[in-house]
C-alpha positions as CSV (number, residue, x, y, z in Angstrom):
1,X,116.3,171.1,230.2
2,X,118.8,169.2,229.1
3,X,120.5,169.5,225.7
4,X,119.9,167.6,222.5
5,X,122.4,165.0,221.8
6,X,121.8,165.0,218.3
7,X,123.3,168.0,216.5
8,X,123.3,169.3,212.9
9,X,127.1,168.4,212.1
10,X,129.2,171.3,209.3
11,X,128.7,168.2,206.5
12,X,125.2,168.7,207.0
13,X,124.8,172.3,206.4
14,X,127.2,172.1,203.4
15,X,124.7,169.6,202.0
16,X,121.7,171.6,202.6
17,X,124.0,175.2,201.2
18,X,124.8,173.0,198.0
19,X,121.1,171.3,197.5
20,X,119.6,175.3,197.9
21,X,122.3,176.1,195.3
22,X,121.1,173.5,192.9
23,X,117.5,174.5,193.1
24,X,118.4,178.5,193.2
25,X,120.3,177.6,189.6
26,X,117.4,175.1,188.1
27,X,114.8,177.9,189.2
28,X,117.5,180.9,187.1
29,X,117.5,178.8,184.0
30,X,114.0,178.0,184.2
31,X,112.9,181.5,184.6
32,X,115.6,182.3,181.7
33,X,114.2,179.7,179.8
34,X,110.9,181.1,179.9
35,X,111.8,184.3,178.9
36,X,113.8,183.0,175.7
37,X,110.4,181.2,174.9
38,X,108.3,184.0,175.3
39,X,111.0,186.4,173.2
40,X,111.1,183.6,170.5
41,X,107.3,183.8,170.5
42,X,107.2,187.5,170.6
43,X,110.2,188.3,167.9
44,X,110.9,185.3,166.2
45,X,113.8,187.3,164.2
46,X,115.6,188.7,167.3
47,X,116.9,184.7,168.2
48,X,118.4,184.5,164.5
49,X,121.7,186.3,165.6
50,X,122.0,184.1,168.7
51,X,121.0,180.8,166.2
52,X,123.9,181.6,163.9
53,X,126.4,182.0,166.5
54,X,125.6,178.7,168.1
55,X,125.2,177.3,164.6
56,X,129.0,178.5,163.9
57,X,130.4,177.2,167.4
58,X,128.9,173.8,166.3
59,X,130.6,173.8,162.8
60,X,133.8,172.6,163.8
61,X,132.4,169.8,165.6
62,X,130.2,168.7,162.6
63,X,132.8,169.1,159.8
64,X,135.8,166.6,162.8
65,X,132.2,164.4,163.0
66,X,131.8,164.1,158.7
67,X,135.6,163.9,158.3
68,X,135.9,160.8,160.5
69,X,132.6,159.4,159.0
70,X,133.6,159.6,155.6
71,X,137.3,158.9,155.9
72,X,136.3,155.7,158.5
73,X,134.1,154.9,155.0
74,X,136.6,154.7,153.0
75,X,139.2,153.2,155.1
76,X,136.5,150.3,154.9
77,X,135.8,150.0,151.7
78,X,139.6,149.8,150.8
79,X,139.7,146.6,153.4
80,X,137.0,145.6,152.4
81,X,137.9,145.6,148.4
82,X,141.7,144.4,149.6
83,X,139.8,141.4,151.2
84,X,137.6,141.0,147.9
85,X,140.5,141.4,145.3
86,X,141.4,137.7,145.0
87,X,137.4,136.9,144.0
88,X,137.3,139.4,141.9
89,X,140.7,138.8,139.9
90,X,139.6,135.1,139.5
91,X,136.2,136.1,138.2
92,X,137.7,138.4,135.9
93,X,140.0,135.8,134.7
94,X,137.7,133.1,134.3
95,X,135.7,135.6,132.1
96,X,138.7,136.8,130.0
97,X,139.3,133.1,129.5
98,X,135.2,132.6,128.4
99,X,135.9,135.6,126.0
100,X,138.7,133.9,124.3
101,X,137.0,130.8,123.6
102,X,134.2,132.5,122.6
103,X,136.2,135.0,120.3
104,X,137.9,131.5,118.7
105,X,134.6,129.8,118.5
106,X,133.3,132.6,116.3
107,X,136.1,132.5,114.0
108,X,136.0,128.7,113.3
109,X,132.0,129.0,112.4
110,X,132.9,132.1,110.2
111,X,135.1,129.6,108.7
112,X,132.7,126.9,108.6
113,X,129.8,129.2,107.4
114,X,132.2,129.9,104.2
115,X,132.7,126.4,103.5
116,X,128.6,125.8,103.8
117,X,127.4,129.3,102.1
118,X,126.6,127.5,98.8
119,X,124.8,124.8,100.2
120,X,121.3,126.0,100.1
121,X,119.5,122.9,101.8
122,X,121.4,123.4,105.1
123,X,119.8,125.6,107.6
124,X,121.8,126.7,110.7
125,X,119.9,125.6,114.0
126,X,120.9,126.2,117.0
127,X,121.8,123.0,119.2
128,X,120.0,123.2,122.1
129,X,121.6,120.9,124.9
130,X,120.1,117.3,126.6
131,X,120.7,118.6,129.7
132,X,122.4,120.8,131.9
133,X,124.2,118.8,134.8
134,X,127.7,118.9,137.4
135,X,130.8,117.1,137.6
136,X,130.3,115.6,140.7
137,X,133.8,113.9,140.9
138,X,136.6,112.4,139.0
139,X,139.5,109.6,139.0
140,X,142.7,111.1,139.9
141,X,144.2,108.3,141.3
142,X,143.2,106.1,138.4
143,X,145.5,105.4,135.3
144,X,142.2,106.7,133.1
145,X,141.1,109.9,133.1
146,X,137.0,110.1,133.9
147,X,134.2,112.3,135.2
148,X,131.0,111.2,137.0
149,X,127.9,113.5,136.1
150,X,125.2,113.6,138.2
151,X,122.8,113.3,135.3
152,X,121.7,110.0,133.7
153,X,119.1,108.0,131.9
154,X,116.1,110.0,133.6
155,X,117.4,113.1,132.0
156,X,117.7,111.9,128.2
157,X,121.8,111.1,128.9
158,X,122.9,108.2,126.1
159,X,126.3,106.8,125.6
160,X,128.8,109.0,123.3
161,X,126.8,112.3,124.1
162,X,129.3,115.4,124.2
163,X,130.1,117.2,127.1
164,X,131.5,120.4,127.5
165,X,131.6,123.3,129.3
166,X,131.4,127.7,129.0
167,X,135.3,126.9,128.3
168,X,134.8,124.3,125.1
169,X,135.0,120.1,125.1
170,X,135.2,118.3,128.1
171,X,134.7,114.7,127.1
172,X,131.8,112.5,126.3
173,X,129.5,109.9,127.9
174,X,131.1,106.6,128.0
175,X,128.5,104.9,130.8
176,X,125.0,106.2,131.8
177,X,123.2,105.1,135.0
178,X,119.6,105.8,136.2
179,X,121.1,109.5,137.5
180,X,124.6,109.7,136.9
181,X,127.0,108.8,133.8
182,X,130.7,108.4,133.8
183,X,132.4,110.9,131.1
184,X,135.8,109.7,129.0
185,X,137.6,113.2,129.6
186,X,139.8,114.6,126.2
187,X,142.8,113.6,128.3
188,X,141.9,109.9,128.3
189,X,144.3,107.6,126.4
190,X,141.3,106.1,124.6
191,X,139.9,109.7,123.4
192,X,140.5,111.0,119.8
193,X,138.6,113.7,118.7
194,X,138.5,114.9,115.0
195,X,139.9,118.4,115.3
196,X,140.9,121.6,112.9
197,X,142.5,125.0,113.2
198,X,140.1,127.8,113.9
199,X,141.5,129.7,111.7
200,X,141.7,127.6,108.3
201,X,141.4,123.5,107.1
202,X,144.2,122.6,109.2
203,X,142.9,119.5,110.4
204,X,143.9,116.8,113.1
205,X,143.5,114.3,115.4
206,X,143.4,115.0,119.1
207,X,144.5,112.0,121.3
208,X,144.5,112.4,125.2
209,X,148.4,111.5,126.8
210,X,146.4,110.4,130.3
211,X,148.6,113.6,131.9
212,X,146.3,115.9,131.7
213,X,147.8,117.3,127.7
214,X,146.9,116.4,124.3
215,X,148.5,115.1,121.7
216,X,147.7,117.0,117.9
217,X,148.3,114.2,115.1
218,X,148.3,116.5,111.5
219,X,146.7,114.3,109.1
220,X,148.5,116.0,106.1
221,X,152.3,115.4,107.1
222,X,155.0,117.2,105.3
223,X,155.9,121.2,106.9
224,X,154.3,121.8,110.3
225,X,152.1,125.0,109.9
226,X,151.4,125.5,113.4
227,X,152.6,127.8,115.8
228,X,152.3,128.0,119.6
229,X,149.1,129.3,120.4
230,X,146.8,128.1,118.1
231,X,143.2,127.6,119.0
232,X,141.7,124.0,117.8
233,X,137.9,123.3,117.5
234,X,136.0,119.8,116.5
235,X,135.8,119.6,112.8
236,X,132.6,117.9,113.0
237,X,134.4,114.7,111.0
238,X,132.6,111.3,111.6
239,X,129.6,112.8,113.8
240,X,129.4,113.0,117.5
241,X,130.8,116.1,117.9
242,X,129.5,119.4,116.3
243,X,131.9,121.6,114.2
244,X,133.1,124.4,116.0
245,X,133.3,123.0,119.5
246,X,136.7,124.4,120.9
247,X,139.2,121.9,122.4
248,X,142.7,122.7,123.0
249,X,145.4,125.3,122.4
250,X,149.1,124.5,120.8
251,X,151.8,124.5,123.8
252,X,154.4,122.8,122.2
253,X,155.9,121.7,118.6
254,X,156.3,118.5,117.8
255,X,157.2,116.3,114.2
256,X,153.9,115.2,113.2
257,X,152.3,118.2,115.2
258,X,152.1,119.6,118.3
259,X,151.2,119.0,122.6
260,X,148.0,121.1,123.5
261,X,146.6,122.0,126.6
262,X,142.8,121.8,126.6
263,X,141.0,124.9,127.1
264,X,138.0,123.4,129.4
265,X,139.7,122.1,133.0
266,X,137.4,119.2,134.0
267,X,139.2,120.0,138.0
268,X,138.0,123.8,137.5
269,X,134.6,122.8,135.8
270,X,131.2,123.1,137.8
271,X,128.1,123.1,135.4
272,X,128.5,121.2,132.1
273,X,126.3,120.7,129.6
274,X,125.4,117.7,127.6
275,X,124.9,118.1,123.8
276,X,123.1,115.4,121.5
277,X,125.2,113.6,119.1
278,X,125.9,115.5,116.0
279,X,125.1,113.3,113.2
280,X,125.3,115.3,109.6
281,X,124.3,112.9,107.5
282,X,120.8,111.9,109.6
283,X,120.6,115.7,109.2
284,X,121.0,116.3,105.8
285,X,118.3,113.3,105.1
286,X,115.6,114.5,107.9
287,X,116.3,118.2,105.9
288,X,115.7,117.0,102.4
289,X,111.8,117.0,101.4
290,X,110.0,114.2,100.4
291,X,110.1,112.6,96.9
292,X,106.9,113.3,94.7
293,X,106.9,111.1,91.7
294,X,106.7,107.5,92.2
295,X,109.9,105.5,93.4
296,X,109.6,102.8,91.4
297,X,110.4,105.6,88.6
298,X,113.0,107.3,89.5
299,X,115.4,105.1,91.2
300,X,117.9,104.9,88.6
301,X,118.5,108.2,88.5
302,X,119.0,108.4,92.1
303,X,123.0,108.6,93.3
């Protein structure tokens, strides 16, 4: 008989020694397995020793696994709030700024409420605006100084309405359309707004310089009293604006009074709202009541 000509090679049987290895090992842990399952069943206390000393060879690993967890945290959360610091410090400014006007505002009606205690037939209302609205563009390249609004005639906007801002006065309506309005801007040549110290009866005029400043005439000439840094509201002379409004801040000195920055940037400005016109003297004749006795009677006594 002739011999085979295929033969079992040495690769072969090391293949077939390591797969009955493999088997002979997955047979010994499963047996082992077993009898850990059966000794867990049967003494549930005798595993705790063993537990513990797996649970302490697995503490190092889970303390390295928290420490880069939380320190990868806050290595995030410190680029993260690097990333975020610009918004925040602009927010915070903007909202420092708000406080100041606010903190001004409050003083010049303190003011204003001492000058109107006595007058019993006043009551102090609260002006509710027109309409709230946005600057939706201006003319920089222009020689005049205006804002378009993107609120008009549908929303109740009339010409001469104030507008203003969180900051204080921005301008008032010079042209309304069907949905927007062009605003004359406090920095306008042709604005002059009645204005006063928040402080006291300084009073003033405030007449825009077209350069982006303002221009505080004193009406009462002689020693200038003011000093770099004073906060100016609208003294509520002539109408259209309410008293109290704030406007502008002293920068520099002058003869007859002082440049002032305003305090509400019309190129910084987003939501503005549009007041009705302040008229006192409609006021005080809408608050009086109504005459009993007959006319005819009693107007020669009447001032």
């Amino acid at each position: 008989m002739a011999p085979p000509t295929h033969r079992r090679s040495g690769h072969s049987k090391r293949a077939q020694f390591s797969a009955f290895t493999v088997y002979l090992v997955a047979a010994l842990g499963a047996l082992l397995g077993a009898v850990l399952l059966v000794l867990s069943l049967w003494r549930p206390d005798a595993m705790g020793g063993v537990r513990g000393e797996a649970t302490d060879l697995a503490a190092p690993a889970g303390q390295g696994g928290a420490f880069v967890r939380t320190e990868g945290q806050s290595l995030w959360q410190s680029i993260t709030g690097y990333f975020n610091a610009g918004s925040k410090n602009a927010r915070l400014n903007r909202e420092v700024k708000e406080a100041h006007v606010r903190l001004a505002e409050a003083v010049a009606i303190k003011a204003e409420n001492r000058r109107l205690k006595a007058l019993l037939d006043l009551r102090d209302e609260e002006v509710k605006p027109v309409t709230w609205a946005r600057l939706i563009g201006s003319s920089s390249s222009s020689t005049r100084r205006l804002a378009f609004l993107s609120a008009g005639k549908s929303d109740g906007v009339r010409p001469g309405m104030p507008v203003r801002s969180p900051l204080g006065l921005v301008g008032r309506v010079l042209e309304v359309g069907d949905s927007t309005s062009r605003v004359l801007l406090l920095t306008d040549g042709a604005s002059m707004v009645p204005v006063r110290r928040n402080k006291d009866d300084v009073v003033a005029f405030a007449e825009g310089r077209a350069d982006g400043s303002l221009r505080l005439r004193l009406i009462n000439l002689g020693i200038n009293p003011l000093k770099k840094g004073d906060v100016f509201v609208t003294s509520g002379s002539g109408g259209i604006f309410r008293p109290g409004i704030a406007v502008a801040v002293v920068e520099n000195l002058t003869r007859d009074g002082a440049i002032a920055l305003p305090l509400a940037n019309p190129a910084a400005t987003i939501h503005v709202a549009v007041d009705p016109i302040w008229m006192p003297e409609a006021d005080a004749v809408i608050d009086r009541p109504a005459p009993t006795a007959n006319p005819s009677t009693t107007s020669g006594d009447d001032e």
